[in-house]
PyMOL commands that place a pseudoatom at each C-alpha (Angstrom):
pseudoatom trace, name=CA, resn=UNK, resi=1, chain=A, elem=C, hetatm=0, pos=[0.493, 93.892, -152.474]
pseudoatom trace, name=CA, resn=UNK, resi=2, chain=A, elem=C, hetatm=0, pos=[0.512, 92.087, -148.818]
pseudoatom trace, name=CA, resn=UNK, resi=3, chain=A, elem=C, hetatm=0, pos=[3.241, 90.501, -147.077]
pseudoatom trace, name=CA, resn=UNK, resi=4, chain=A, elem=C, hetatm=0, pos=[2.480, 87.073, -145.828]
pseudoatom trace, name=CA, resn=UNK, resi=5, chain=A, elem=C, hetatm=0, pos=[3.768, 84.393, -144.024]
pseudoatom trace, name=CA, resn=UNK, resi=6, chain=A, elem=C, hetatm=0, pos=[3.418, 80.730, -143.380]
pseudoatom trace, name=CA, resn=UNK, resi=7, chain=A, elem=C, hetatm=0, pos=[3.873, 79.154, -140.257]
pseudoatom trace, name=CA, resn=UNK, resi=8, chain=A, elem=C, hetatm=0, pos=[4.135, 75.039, -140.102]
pseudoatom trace, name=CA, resn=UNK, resi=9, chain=A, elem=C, hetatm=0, pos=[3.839, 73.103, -136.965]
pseudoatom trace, name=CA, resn=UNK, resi=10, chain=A, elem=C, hetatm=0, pos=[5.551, 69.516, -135.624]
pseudoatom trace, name=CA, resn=UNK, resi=11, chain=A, elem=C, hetatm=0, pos=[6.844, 67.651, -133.067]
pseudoatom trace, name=CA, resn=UNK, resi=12, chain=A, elem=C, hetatm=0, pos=[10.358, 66.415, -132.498]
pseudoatom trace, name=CA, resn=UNK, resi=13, chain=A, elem=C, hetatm=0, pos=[10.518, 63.563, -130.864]
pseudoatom trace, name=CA, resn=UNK, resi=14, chain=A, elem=C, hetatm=0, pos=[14.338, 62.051, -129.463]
pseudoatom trace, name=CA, resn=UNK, resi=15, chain=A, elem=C, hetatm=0, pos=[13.958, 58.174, -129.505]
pseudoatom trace, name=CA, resn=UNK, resi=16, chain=A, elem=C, hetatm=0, pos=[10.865, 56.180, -130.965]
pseudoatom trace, name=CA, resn=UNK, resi=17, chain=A, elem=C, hetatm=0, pos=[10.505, 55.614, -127.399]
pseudoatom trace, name=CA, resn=UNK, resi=18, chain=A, elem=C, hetatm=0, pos=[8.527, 58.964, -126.985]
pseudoatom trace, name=CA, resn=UNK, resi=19, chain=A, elem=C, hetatm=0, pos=[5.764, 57.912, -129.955]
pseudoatom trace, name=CA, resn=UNK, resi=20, chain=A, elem=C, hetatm=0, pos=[2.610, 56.113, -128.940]
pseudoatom trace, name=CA, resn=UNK, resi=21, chain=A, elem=C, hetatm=0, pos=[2.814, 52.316, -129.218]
pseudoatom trace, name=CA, resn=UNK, resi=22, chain=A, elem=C, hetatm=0, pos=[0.708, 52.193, -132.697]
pseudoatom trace, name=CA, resn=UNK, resi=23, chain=A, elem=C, hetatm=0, pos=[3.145, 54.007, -134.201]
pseudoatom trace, name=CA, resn=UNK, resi=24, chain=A, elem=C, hetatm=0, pos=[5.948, 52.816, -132.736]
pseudoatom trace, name=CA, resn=UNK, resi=25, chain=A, elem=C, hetatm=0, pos=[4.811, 49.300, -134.252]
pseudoatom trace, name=CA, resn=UNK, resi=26, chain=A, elem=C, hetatm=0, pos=[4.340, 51.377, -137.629]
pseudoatom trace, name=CA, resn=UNK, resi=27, chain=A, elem=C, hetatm=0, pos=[8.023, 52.204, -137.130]
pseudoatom trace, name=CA, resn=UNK, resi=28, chain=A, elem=C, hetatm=0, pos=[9.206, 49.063, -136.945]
pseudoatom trace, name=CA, resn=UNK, resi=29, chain=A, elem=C, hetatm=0, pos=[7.475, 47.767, -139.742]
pseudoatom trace, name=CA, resn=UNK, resi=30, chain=A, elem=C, hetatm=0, pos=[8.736, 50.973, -141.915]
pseudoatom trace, name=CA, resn=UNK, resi=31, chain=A, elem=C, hetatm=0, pos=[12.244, 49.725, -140.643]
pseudoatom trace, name=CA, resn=UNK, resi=32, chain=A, elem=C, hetatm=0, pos=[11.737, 46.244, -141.795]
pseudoatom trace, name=CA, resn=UNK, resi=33, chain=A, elem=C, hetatm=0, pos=[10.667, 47.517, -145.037]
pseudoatom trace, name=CA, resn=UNK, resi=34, chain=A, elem=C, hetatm=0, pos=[14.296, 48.981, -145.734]
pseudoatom trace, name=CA, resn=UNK, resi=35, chain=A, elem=C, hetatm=0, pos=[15.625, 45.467, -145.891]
pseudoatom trace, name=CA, resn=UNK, resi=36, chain=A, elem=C, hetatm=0, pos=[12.930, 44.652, -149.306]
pseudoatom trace, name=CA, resn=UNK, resi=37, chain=A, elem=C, hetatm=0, pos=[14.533, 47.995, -151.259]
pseudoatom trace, name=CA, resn=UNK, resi=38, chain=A, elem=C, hetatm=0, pos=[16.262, 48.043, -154.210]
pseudoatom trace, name=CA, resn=UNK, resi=39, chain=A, elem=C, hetatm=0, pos=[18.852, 50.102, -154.412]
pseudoatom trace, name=CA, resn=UNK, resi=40, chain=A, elem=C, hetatm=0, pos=[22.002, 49.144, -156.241]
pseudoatom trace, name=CA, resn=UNK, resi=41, chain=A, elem=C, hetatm=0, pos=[22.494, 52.772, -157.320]
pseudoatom trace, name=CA, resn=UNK, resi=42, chain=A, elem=C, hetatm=0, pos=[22.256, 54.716, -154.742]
pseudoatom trace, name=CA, resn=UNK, resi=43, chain=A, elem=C, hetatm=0, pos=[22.532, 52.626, -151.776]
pseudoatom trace, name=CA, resn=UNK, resi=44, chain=A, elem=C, hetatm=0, pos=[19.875, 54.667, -150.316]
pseudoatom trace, name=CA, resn=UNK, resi=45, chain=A, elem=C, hetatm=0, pos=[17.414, 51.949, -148.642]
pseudoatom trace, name=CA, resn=UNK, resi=46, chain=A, elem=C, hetatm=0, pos=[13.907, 53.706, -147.840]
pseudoatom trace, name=CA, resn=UNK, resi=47, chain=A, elem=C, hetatm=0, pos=[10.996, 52.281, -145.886]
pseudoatom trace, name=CA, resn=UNK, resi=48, chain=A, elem=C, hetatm=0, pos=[7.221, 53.576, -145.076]
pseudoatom trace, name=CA, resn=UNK, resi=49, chain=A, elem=C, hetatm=0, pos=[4.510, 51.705, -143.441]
pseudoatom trace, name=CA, resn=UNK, resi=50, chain=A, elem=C, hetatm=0, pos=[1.238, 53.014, -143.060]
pseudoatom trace, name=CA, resn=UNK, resi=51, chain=A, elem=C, hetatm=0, pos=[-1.693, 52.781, -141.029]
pseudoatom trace, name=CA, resn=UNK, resi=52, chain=A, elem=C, hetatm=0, pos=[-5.317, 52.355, -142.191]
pseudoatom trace, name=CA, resn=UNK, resi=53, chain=A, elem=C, hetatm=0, pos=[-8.199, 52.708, -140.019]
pseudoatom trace, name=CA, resn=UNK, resi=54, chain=A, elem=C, hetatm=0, pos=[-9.168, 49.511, -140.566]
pseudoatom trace, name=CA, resn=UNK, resi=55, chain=A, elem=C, hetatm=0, pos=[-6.314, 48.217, -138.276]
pseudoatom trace, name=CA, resn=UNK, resi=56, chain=A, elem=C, hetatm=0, pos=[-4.262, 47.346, -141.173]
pseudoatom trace, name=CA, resn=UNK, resi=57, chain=A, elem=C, hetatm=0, pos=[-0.234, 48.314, -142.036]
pseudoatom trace, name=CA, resn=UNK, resi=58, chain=A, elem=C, hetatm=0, pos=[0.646, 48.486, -145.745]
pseudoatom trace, name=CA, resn=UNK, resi=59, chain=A, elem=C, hetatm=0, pos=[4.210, 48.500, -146.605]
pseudoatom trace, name=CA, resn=UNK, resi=60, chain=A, elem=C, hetatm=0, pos=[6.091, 49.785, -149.347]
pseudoatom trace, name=CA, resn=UNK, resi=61, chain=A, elem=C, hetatm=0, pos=[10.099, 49.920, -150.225]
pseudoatom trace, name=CA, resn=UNK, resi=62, chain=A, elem=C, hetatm=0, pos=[12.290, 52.035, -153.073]
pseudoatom trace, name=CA, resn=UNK, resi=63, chain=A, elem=C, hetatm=0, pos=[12.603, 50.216, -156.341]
pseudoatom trace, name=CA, resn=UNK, resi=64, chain=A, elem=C, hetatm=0, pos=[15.452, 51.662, -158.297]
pseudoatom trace, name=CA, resn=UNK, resi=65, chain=A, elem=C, hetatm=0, pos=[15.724, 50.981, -162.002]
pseudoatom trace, name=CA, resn=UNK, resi=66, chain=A, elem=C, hetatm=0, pos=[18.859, 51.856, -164.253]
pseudoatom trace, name=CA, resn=UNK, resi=67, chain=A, elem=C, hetatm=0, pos=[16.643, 53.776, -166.708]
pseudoatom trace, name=CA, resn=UNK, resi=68, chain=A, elem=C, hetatm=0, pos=[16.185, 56.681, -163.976]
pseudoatom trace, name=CA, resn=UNK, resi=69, chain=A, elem=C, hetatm=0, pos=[13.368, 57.737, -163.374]
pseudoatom trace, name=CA, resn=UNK, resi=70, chain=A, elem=C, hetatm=0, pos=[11.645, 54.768, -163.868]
pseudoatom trace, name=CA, resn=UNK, resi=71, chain=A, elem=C, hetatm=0, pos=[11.739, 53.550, -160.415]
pseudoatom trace, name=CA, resn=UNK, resi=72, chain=A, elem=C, hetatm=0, pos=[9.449, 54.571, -157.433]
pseudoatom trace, name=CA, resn=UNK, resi=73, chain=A, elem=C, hetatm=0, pos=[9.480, 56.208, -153.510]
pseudoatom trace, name=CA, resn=UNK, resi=74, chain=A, elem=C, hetatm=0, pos=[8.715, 53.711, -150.472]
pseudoatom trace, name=CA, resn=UNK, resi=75, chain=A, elem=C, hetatm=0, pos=[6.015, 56.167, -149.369]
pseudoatom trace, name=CA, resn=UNK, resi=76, chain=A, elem=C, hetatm=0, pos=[4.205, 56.010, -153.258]
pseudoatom trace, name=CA, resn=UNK, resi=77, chain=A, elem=C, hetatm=0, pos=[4.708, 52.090, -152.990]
pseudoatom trace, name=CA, resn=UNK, resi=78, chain=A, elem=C, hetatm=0, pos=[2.688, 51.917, -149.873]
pseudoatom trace, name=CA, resn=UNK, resi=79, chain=A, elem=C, hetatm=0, pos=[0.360, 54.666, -150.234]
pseudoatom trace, name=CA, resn=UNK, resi=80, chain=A, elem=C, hetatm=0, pos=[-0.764, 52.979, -154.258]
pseudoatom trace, name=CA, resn=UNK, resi=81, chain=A, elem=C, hetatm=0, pos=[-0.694, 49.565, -152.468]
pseudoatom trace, name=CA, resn=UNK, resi=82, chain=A, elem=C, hetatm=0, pos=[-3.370, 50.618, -150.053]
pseudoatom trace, name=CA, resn=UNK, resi=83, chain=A, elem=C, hetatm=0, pos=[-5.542, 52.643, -152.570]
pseudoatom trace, name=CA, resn=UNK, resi=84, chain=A, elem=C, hetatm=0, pos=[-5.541, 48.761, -154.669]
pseudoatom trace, name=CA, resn=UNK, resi=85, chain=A, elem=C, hetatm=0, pos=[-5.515, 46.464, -151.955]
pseudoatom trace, name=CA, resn=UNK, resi=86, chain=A, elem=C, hetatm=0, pos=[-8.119, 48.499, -149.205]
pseudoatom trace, name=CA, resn=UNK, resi=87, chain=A, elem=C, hetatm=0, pos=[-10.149, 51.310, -151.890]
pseudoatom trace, name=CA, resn=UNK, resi=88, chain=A, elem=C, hetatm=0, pos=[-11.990, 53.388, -149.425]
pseudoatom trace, name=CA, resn=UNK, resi=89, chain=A, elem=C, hetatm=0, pos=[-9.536, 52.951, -146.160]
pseudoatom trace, name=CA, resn=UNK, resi=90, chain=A, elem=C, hetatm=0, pos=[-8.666, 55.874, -144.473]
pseudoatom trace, name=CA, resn=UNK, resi=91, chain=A, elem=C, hetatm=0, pos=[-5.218, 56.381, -143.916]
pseudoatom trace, name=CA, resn=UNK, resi=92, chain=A, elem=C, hetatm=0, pos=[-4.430, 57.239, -140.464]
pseudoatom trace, name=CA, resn=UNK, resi=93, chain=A, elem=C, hetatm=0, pos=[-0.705, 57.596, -140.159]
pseudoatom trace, name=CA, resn=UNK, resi=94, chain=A, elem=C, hetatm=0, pos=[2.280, 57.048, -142.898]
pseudoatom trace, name=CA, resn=UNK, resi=95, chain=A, elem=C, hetatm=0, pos=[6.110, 56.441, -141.279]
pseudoatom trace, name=CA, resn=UNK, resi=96, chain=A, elem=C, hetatm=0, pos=[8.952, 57.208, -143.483]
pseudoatom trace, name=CA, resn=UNK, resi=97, chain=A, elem=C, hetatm=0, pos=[12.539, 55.703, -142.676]
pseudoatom trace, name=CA, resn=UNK, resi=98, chain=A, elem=C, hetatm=0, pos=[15.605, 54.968, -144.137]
pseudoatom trace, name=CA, resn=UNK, resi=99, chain=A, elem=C, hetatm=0, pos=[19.484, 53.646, -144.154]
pseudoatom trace, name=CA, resn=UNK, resi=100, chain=A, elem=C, hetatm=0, pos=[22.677, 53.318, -146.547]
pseudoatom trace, name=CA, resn=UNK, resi=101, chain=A, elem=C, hetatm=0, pos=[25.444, 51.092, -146.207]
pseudoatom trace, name=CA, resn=UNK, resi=102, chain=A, elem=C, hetatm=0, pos=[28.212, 51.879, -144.021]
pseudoatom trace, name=CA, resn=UNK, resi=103, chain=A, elem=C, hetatm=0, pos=[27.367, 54.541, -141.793]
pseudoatom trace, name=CA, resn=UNK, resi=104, chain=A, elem=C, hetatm=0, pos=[23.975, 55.255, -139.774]
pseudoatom trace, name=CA, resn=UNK, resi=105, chain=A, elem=C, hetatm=0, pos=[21.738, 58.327, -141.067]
pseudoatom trace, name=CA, resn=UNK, resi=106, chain=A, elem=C, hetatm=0, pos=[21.544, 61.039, -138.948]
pseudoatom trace, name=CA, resn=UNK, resi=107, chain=A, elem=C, hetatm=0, pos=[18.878, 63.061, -140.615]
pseudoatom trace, name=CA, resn=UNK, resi=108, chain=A, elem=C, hetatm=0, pos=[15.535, 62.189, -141.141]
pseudoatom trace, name=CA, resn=UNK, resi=109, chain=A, elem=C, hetatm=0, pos=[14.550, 60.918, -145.282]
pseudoatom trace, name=CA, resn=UNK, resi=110, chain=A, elem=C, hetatm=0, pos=[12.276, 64.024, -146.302]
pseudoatom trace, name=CA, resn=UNK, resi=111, chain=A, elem=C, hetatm=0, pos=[9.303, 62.963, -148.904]
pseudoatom trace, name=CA, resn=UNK, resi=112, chain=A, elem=C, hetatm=0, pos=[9.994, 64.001, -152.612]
pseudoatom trace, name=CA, resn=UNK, resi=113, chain=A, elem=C, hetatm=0, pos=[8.150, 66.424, -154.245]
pseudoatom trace, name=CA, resn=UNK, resi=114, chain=A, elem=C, hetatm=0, pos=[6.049, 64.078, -155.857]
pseudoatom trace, name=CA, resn=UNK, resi=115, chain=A, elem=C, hetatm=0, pos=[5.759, 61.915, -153.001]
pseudoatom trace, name=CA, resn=UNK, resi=116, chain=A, elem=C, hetatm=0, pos=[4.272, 64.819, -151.016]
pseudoatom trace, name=CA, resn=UNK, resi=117, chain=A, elem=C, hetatm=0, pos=[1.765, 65.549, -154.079]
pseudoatom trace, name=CA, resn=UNK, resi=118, chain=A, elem=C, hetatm=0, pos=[0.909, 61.980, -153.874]
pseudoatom trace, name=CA, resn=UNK, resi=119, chain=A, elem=C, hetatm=0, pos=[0.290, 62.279, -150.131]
pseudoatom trace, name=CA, resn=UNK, resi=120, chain=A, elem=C, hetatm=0, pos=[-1.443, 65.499, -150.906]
pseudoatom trace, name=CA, resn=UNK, resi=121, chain=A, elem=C, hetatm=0, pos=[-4.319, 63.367, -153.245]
pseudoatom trace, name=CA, resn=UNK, resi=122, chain=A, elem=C, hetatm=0, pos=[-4.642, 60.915, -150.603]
pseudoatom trace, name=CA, resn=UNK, resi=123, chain=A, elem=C, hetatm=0, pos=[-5.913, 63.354, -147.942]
pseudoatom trace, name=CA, resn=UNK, resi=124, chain=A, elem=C, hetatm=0, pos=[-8.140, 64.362, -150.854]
pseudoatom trace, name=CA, resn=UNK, resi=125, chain=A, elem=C, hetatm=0, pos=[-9.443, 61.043, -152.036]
pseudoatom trace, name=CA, resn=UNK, resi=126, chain=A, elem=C, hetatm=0, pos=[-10.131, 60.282, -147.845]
pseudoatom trace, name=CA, resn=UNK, resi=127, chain=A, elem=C, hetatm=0, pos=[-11.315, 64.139, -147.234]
pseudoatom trace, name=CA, resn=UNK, resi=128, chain=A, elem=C, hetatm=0, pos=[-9.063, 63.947, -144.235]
pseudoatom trace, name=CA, resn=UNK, resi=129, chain=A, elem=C, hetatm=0, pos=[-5.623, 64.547, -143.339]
pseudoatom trace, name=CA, resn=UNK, resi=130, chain=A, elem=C, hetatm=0, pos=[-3.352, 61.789, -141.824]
pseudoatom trace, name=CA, resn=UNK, resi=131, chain=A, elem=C, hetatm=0, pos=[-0.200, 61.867, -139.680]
pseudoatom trace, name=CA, resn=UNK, resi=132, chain=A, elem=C, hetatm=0, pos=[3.133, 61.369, -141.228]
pseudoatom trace, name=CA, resn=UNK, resi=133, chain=A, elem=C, hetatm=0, pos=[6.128, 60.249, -139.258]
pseudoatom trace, name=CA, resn=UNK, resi=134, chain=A, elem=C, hetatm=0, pos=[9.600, 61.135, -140.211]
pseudoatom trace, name=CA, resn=UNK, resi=135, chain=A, elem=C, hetatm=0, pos=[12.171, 58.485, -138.669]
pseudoatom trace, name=CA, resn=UNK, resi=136, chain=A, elem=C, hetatm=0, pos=[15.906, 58.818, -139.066]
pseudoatom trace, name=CA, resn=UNK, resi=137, chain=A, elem=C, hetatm=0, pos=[18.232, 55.786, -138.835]
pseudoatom trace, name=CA, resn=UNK, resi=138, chain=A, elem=C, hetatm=0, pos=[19.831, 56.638, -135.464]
pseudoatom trace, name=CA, resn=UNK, resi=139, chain=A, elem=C, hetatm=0, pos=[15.708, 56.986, -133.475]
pseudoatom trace, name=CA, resn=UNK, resi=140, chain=A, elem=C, hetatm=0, pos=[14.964, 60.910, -133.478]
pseudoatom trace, name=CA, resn=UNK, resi=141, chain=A, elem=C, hetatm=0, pos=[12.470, 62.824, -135.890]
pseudoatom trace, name=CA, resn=UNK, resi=142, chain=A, elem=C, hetatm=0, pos=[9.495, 64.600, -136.804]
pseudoatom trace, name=CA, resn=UNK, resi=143, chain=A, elem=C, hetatm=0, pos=[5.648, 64.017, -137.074]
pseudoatom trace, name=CA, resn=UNK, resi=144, chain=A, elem=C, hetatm=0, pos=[3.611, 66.404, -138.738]
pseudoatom trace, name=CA, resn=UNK, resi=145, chain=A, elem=C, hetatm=0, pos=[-0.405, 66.033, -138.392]
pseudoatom trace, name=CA, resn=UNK, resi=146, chain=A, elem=C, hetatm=0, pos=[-0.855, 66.729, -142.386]
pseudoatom trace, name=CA, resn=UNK, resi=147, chain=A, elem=C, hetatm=0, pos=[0.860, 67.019, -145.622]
pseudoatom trace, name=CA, resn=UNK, resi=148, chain=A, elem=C, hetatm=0, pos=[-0.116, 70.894, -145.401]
pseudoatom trace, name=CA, resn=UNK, resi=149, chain=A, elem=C, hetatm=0, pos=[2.853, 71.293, -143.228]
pseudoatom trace, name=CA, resn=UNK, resi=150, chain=A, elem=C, hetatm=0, pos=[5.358, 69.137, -145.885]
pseudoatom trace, name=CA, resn=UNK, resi=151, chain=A, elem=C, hetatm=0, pos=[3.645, 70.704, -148.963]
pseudoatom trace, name=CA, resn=UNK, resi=152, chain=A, elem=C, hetatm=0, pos=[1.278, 74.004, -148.075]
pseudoatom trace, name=CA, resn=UNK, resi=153, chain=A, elem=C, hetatm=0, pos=[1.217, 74.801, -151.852]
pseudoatom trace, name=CA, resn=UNK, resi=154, chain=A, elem=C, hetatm=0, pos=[-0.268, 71.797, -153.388]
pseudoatom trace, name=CA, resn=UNK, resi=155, chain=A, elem=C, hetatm=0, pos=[-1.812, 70.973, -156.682]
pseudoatom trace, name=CA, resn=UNK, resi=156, chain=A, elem=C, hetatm=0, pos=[-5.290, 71.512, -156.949]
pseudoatom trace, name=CA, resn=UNK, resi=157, chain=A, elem=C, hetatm=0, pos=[-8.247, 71.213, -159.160]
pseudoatom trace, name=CA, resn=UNK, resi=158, chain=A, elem=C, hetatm=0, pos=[-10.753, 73.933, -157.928]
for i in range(1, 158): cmd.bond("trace and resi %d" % i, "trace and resi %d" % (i + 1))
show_as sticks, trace
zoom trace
């Protein structure tokens, strides 16, 4: 037997004044995605935007649905969005935001485990690992240059 460890790397960033002006865009549109969620259950409205290297930004929003689990992530939304609407895109950098009612998040909206498995495929499908943004409500957060770093245990078919 071997002890091990695992190291993960990011940068924290204090306002979305620090990020580059691509992704700052890519924030805002990941912030104006919050406002298409629905959330009646939770009041837990979630945004992601992504970039593809063709220039474009696909959005995507939570969906809630009553018969839980039925609904669907922001970040899935957007990321199965681009795979229909762009098959073949690279991906070159995925924001993920959100907001509630009444009081302003603090901490940044962390990717579900399936979200990150989803993520995960994507780099597969493109052979190439993309950048993914964490934005909390009040400006500060975390980007991370690859799922590995989110989700260093993924599924695989080998």
């Amino acid at each position: 037997m071997k002890k091990q460890e695992l190291k993960i790397s990011f940068v924290s960033f204090q306002s979305i004044g620090e990020l580059t002006k691509k992704d700052q865009k890519l924030v805002e549109k990941a912030i104006e995605a919050t406002k298409t969620a629905y959330a009646p259950y939770s009041d837990f409205y979630v945004g992601s935007a992504l970039r593809l290297a063709n220039g474009k930004i696909v959005i995507g929003s939570n969906q809630e649905n009553s018969a839980y689990p039925s609904g669907l992530c922001a970040e899935r939304v957007a990321l199965f969005q681009a795979g229909t609407l762009f098959p073949g895109v690279e991906i070159e950098a995925l924001v993920i935001t959100a907001r509630t009612k009444g009081k302003k998040l603090k901490a940044v909206a962390n990717p579900c485990g399936s979200c990150r498995q989803v993520m995960h495929e994507s780099t597969v499908r493109q052979n190439k690992p993309f950048k993914i943004i964490l934005v909390s409500e009040i400006g500060h957060g975390y980007v991370y240059d690859s799922i590995e770093s989110l989700l260093p245990f993924s599924f695989k078919f080998e």
